[in-house]
C-alpha positions as CSV (number, residue, x, y, z in Angstrom):
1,X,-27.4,10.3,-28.0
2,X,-30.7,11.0,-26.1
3,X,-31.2,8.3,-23.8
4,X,-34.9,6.5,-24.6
5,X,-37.6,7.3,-21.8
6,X,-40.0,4.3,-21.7
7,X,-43.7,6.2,-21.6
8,X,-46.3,4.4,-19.9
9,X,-49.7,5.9,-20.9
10,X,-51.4,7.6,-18.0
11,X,-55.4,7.5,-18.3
12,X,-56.1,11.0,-16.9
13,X,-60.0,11.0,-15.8
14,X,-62.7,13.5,-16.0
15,X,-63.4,15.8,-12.7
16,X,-66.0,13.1,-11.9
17,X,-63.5,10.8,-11.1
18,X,-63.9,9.0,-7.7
19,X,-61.2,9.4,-5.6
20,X,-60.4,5.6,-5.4
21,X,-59.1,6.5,-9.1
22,X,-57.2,9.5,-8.2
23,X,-55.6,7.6,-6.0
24,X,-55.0,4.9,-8.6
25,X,-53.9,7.5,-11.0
26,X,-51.0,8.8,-8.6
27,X,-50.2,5.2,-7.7
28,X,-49.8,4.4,-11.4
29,X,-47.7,7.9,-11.8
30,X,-45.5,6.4,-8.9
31,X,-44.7,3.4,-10.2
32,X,-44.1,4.7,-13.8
33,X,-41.6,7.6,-12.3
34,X,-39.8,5.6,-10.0
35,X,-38.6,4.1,-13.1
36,X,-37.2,7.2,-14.6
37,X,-34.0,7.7,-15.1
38,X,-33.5,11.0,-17.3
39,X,-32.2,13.4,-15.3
40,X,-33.6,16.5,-17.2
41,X,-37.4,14.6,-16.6
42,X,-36.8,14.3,-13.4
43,X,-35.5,18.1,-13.2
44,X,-39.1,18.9,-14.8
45,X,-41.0,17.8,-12.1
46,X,-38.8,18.9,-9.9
47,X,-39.5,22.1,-11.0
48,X,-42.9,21.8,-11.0
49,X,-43.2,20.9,-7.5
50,X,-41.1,23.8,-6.5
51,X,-44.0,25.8,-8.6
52,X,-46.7,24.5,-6.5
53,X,-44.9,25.2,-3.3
54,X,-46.4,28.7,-1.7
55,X,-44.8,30.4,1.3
56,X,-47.6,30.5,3.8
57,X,-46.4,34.0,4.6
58,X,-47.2,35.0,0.7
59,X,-51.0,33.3,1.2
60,X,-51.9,35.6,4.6
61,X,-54.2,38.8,4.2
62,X,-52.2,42.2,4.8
63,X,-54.5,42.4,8.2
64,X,-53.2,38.9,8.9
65,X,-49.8,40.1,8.4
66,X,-50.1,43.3,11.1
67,X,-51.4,40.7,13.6
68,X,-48.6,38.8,13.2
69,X,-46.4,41.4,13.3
70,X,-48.0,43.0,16.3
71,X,-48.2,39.9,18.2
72,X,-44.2,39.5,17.7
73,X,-43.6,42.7,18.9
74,X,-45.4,42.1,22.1
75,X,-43.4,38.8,22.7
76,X,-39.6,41.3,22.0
77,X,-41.4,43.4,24.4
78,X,-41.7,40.8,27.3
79,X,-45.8,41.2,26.7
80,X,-46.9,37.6,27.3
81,X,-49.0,35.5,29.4
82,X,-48.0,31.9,29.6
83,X,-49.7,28.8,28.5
84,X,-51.0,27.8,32.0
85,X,-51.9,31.5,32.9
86,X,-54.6,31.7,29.8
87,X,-55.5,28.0,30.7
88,X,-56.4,28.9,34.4
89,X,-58.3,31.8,33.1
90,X,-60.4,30.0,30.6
91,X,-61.0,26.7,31.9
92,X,-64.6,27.1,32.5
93,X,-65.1,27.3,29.0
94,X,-63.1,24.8,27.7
């Protein structure tokens, strides 16, 4: 037997919502999930959060990416200066 999930209608506003309502909205979504006790609803958003969650590696620019990778590179190497060192160059401008 499917066990009964108790909907609570959610009143999902136009983008011209304010966000005091947005935050109303998620509060009301809060309270209505913390009730859930379906396991396979629960699963679903579960899965849909994992869907929103990016790598930030997959959201850099290939040039981003050789920077990155040529910056690591030059720390295996031993090529660093330290914190203090670029803080003493630059403190005039800071």
């Amino acid at each position: 037997m499917k066990p009964k999930i108790e909907m609570k209608t959610l009143s999902l506003h136009t983008k011209s919502t304010k966000a005091m309502d947005i935050q109303s909205e998620k509060l009301n979504f809060i309270q209505w999930f913390s009730g859930v006790t379906d396991l396979p609803t629960i699963k679903r958003f579960i899965a849909i959060q994992k869907e929103k969650e990016q790598d930030w590696w997959d959201m850099v620019s290939s040039e981003e990416k050789v920077e990155i990778e040529e910056g690591l590179a030059q720390a295996d190497r031993g090529e660093v200066i330290s914190h203090n060192q670029v803080m003493d160059k630059y403190k005039k401008w800071l």
